[in-house]
C-alpha positions in Angstrom: 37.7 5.0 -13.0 36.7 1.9 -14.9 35.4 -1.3 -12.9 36.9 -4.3 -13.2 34.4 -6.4 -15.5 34.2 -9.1 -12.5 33.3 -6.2 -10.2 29.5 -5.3 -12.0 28.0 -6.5 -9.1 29.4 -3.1 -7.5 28.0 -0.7 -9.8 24.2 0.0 -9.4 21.5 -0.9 -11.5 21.4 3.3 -13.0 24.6 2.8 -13.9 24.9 -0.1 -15.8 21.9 1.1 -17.5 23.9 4.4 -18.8 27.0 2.2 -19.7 24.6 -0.2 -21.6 23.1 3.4 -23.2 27.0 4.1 -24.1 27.7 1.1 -25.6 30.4 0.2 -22.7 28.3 -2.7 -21.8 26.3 -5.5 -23.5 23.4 -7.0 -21.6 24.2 -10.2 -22.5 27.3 -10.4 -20.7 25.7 -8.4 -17.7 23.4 -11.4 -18.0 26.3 -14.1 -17.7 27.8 -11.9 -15.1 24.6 -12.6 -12.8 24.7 -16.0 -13.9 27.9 -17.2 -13.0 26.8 -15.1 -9.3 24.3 -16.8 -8.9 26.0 -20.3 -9.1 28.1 -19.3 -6.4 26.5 -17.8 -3.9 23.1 -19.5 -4.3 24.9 -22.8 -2.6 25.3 -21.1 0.4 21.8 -18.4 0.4 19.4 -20.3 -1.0 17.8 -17.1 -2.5 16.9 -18.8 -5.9 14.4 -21.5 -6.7 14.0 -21.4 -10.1 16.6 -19.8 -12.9 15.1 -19.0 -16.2 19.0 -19.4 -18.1 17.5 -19.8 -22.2 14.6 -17.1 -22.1 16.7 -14.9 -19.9 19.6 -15.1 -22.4 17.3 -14.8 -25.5 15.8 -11.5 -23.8 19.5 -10.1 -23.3 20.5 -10.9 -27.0 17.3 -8.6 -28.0 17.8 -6.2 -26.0 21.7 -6.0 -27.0 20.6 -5.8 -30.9 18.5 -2.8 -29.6 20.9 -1.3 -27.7 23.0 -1.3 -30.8 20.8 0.8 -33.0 20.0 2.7 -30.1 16.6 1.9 -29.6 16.1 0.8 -26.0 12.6 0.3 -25.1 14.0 1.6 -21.4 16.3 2.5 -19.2 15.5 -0.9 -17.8 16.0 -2.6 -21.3 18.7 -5.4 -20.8 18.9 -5.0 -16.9 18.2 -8.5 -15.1 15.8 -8.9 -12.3 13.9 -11.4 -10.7 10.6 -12.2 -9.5 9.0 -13.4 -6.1 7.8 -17.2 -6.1 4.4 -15.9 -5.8 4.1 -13.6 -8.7 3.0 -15.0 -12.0 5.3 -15.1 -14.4 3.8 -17.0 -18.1 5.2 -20.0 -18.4 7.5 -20.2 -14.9 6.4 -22.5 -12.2 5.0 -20.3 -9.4 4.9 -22.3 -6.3 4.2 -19.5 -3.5 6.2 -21.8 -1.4 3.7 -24.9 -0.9 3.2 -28.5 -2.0 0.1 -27.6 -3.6 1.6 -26.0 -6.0 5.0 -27.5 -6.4 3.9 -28.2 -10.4 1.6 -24.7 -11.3 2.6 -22.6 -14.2 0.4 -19.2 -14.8 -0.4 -18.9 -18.4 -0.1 -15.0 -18.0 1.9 -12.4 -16.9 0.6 -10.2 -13.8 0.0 -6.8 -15.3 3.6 -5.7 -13.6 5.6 -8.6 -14.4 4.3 -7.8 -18.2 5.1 -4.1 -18.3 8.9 -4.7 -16.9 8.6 -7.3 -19.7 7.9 -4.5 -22.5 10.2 -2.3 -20.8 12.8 -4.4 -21.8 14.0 -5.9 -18.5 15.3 -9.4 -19.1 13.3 -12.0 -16.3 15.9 -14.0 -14.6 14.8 -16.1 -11.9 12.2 -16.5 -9.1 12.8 -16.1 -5.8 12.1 -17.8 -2.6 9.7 -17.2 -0.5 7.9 -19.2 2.7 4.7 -20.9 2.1 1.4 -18.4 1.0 4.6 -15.5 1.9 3.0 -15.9 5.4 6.0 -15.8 7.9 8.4 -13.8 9.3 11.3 -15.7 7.6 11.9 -17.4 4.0 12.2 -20.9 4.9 9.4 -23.8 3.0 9.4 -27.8 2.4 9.9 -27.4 -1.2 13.0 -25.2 -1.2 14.5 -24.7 2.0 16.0 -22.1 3.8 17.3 -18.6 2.6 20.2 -17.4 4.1 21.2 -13.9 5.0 23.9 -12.7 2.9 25.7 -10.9 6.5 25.6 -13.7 8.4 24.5 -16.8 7.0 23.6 -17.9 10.3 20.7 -15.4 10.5 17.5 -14.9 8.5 17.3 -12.3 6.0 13.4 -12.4 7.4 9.8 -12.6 5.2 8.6 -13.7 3.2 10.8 -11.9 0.5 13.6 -13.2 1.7 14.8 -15.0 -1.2 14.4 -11.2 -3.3 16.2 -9.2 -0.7 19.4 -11.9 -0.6 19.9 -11.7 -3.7 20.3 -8.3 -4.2 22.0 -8.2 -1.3 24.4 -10.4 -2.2 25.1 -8.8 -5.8 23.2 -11.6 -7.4 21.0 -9.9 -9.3 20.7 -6.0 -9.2 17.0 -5.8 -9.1 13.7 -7.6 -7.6 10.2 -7.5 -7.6 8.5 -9.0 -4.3 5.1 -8.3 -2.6 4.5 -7.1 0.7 1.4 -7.6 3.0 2.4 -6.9 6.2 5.9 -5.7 5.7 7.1 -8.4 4.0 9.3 -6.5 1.6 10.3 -3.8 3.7 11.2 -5.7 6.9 13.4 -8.6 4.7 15.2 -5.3 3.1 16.1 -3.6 6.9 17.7 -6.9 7.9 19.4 -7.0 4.0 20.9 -3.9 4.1 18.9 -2.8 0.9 16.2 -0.7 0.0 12.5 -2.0 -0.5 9.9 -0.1 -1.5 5.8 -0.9 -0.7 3.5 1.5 -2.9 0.2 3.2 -2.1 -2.8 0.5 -2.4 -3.5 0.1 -6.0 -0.9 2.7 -7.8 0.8 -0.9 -9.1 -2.3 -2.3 -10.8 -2.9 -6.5 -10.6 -5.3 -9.2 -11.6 -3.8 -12.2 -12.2 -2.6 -13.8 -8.8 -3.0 -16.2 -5.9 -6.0 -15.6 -3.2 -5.5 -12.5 -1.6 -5.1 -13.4 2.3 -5.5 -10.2 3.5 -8.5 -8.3 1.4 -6.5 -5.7 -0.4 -3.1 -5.3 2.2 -0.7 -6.8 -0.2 1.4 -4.6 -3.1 4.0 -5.5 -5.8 6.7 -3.5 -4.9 10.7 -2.9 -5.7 13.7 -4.1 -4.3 17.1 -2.6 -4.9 20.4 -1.3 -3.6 19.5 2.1 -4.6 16.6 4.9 -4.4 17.4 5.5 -8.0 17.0 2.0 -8.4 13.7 1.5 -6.8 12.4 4.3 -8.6 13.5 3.2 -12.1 11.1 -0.1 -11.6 8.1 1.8 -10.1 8.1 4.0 -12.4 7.6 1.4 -15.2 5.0 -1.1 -12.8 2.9 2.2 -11.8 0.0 3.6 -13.4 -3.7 2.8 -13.7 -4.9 -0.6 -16.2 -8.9 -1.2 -16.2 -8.7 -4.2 -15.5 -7.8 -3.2 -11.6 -10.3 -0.4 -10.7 -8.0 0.2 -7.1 -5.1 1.2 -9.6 -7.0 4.4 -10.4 -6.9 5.6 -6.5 -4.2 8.3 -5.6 -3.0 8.2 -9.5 -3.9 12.0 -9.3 -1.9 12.7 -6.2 1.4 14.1 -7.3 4.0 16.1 -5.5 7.0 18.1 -6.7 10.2 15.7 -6.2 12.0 18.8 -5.5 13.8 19.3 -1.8 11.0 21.5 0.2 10.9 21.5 4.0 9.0 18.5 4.8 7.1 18.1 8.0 8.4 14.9 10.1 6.7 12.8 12.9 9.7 10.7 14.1 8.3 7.5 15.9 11.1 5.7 18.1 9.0 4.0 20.4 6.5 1.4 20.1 4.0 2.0 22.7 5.6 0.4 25.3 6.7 -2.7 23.3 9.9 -3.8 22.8 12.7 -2.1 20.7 16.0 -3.4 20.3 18.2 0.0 21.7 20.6 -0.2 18.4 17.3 0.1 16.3 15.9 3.2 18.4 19.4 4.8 17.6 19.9 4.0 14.0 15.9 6.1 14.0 17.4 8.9 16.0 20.2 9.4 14.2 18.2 9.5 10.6 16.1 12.2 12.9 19.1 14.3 13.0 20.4 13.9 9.2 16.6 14.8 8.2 17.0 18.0 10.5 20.2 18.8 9.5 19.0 18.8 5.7 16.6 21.3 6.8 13.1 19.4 7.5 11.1 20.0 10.4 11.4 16.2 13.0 9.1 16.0 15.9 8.8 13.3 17.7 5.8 11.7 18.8 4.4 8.6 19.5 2.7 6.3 16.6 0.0 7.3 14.9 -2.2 4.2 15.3 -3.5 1.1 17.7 -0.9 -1.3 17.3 -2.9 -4.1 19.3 -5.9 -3.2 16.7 -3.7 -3.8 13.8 -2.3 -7.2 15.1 -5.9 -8.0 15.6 -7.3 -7.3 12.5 -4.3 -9.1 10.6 -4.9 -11.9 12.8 -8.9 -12.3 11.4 -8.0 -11.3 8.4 -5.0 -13.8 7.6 -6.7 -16.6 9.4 -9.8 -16.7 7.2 -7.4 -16.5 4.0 -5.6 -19.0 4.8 -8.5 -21.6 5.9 -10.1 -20.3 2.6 -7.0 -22.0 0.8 -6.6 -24.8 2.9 -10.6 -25.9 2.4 -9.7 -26.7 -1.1 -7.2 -29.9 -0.5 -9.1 -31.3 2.6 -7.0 -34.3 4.3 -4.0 -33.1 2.4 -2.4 -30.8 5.5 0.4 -33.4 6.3 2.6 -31.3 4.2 2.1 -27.6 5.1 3.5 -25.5 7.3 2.1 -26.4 11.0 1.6 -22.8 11.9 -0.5 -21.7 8.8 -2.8 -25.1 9.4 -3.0 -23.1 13.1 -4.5 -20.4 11.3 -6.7 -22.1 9.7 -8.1 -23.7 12.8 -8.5 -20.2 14.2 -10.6 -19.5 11.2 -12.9 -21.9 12.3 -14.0 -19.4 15.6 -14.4 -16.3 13.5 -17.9 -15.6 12.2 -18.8 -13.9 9.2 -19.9 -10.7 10.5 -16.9 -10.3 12.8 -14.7 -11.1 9.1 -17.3 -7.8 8.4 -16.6 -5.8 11.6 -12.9 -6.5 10.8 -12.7 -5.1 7.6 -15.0 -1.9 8.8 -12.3 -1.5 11.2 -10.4 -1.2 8.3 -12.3 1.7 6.4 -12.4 3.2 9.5 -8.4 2.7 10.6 -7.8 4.6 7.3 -10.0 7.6 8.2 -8.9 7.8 11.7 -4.5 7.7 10.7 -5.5 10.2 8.0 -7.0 12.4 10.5 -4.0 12.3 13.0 -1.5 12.5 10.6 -3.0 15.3 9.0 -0.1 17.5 10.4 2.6 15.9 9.4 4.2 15.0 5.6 6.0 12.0 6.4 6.1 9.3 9.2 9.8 7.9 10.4 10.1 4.7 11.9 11.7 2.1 12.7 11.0 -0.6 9.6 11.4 -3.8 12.4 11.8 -3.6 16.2 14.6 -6.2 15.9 17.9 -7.0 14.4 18.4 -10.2 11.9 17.7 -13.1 14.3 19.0 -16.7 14.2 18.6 -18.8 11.2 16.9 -21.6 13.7 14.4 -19.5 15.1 11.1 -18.5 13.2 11.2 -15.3 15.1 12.9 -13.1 17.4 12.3 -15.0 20.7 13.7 -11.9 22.6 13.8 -8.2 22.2 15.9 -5.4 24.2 16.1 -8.6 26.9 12.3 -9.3 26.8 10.5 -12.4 26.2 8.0 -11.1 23.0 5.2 -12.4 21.1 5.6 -13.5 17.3 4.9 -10.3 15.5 6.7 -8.0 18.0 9.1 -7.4 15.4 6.6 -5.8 13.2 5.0 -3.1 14.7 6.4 -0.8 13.1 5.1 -2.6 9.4 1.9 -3.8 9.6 -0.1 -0.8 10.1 1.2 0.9 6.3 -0.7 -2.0 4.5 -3.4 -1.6 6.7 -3.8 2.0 5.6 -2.6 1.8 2.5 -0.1 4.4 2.3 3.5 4.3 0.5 6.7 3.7 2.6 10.0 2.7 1.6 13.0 0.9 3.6 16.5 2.3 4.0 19.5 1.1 5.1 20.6 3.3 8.4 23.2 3.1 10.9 24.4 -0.3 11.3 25.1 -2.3 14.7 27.7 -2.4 16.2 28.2 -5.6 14.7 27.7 -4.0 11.4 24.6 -6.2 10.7 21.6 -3.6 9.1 19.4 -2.1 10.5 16.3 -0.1 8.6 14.7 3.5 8.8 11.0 3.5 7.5 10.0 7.1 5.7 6.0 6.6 5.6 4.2 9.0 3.2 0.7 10.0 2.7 -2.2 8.3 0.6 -0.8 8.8 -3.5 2.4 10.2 -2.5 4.6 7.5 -3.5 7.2 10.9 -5.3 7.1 12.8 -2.0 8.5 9.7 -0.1 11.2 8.9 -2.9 12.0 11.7 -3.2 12.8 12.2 0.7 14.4 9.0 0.4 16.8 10.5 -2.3 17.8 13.3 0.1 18.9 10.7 3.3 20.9 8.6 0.6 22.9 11.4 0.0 23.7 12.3 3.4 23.9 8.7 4.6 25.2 6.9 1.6 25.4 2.7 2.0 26.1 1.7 -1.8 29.3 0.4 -0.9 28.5 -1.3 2.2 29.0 -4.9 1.2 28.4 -8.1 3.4 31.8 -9.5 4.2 30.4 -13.1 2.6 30.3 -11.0 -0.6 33.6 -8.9 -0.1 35.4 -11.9 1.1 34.3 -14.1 -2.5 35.1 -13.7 -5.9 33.2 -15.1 -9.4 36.1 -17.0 -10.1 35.3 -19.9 -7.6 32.5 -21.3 -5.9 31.9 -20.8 -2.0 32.1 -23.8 -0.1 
């Protein structure tokens, strides 16, 4: 049956790409559609910080004139997306959530950003992100606070918080973010959405901010859909020269096709804390991956995770202080705990920087090694629930006092080892707030784990699981 044209913010972003392919839709008026979204909700989410309104409009009215003669550059020709405040953009202010710079405009496109663009996808907005997309929620001087779309008393997390609200909210039906230490996939379990972090170098880059943390952070997708997700990878993957990482695990392919795939299902942490809704919304994707015919053991995680907090912690500090050193005396204005960091820094010597990233190389090895039994990993993607909007982390979990990262030991580790792994939404709380499964593939195999992914969104579908902000709103006025 026909959607009401108000109600496009239902259909997924597939979809609207076949109706634009019919001729049932023009992209221009998909693009006002998102427009006039995003002037209501973005009062009350915050997700935005900057909307592109006359290039964004000039790219739909070319890609409608293409659509006409039928000759789409893409399926993702006259979709609308937007872009993580710390990915350049030519020509957009690209702020990464700091002070420093509140007035910087890249003269480039980073190599994904431009191959969406030649795909036809029609740059909409940036989204916001806490400062150097170092926290575990979306809040900066600059922009403010996002909001979670559920409950806009809670935090749709970090630092692609902005991205994940958005979609979340029916904003805009697609994203790009990045994601060092889960900060796409951890926003996106507290969303209700599905985020997607790539193997190490399969989305190539080289235009960019400092890298904090060597060679942990990805470009990745953010949609509603596995379809979705897939439709931008597809188009940002794929080796460029100009990135020699982008060449490793290009070669690695897998057929998409349902086979019986060998499971470790991880639902504790080690003796840390894990929020008892969380270790059941895991179990019960355990039993929808058996009852598709896969083979689930459970076990416990593959991998040190007081090694990996320490390694992120050397890692992160010197990154930061590496920033910082360039505007000495101008700290009155950044965020207290990354100027902690950088005093941190200060203690950590160049060859334990060295040890640190040998731990790496060898962290890699080892989690290759012990996983070599096992196709995918399932995990929790957070040990918490969305927290309070005032806190900068969950403060509590399961009834115990935890540190600031419990809530992502189930996250860092991936970038560390550089494997693919994608968010879903599973069972929700009782409540009905989201909570995430994490499918974790091996090295290259960025097909295998979609195409896993595919296979729980078919048993467990969540396209039409709405927050009630959203179901509760309409286009026709703004929320108060």
């Amino acid at each position: 049956m026909e959607k009401n044209r108000d109600e496009f913010w239902r259909i997924s972003a597939t979809e609207l790409s076949q109706r634009i392919d019919a001729g049932e839709l023009s992209p221009v008026e998909l693009l006002e559609h998102c427009l006039a979204r995003c002037r209501d909700f973005d009062p009350v989410i915050n997700a935005h910080v900057l909307v592109d309104k006359d290039r964004a409009r000039r790219a739909a009215i070319a890609s409608e004139q293409r659509a006409r003669v039928g000759k789409r550059y893409s399926r993702l020709d006259g979709l609308p997306l937007t872009v993580k405040d710390n990915i350049f953009v030519a020509g957009l202010r690209a702020t990464w959530g700091s002070f420093f710079f509140a007035e910087f405009v890249p003269e480039e496109d980073e190599i994904p950003v431009a191959r969406l663009r030649r795909a036809g996808a029609v740059i909409a907005a940036k989204t916001n992100t806490c400062e150097f997309a170092m926290a575990p929620v979306t809040e900066n001087r600059l922009f403010g606070v996002t909001r979670n779309p559920w409950r806009v008393d809670l935090t749709p997390g970090g630092s692609s918080g902005g991205a994940v609200a958005s979609v979340a909210a029916g904003v805009f039906p697609l994203a790009i973010a990045t994601d060092a230490g889960g900060s796409i996939r951890r926003p996106a379990s507290y969303s209700g959405v599905v985020g997607f972090k790539p193997t190490t170098g399969r989305v190539p880059r080289v235009y960019g901010f400092s890298p904090l943390a060597s060679d942990f952070q990805v470009v990745g997708p953010i949609a509603r859909t596995v379809d979705d997700v897939a439709m931008l990878f597809d188009v940002m993957a794929g080796p460029d020269r100009r990135d020699c990482r982008s060449y490793l695990g290009q070669f690695l392919t897998h057929e998409t096709k349902s086979t019986k795939i060998r499971i470790l299902a991880v639902t504790n942490a080690s003796g840390r804390a894990i929020d008892p809704e969380v270790r059941a919304s895991v179990e019960d994707a355990a039993a929808a991956l058996t009852d598709l015919g896969h083979d689930v053991e459970l076990g416990p995680p593959p991998y040190d995770i007081d090694e990996i907090d320490e390694i992120w912690s050397i890692l992160t500090s010197v990154g930061v202080k590496v920033v910082l050193d360039q505007f000495p005396g101008q700290l009155d204005n950044v965020d207290h705990a990354l100027v902690s960091m950088a005093e941190r820094a200060t203690d950590i010597t160049a060859a334990e920087y060295l040890r640190a990233l040998e731990r790496v190389t060898s962290l890699r090895r080892t989690f290759a090694m012990q996983t070599e039994c096992y196709d995918v990993l399932l995990t929790p993607t957070s040990a918490a629930l969305p927290w309070s909007i005032d806190c900068r982390f969950p403060e509590t979990i399961d009834g115990r006092d935890v540190s600031p990262r419990a809530a992502a030991v189930f996250a860092t580790f991936v970038n560390a080892v550089g494997h693919p792994a994608i968010n879903l939404p599973g069972k929700p709380s009782r409540d009905g707030l989201p909570i995430g499964i994490q499918l974790v593939g091996r090295f290259g195999e960025d097909r295998r784990v979609l195409a896993l992914a595919r296979e729980f969104e078919t048993i467990r579908p969540w396209h039409d699981r709405w927050p009630p902000l959203v179901m509760s709103a309409t286009t026709e006025r703004v929320l108060p």
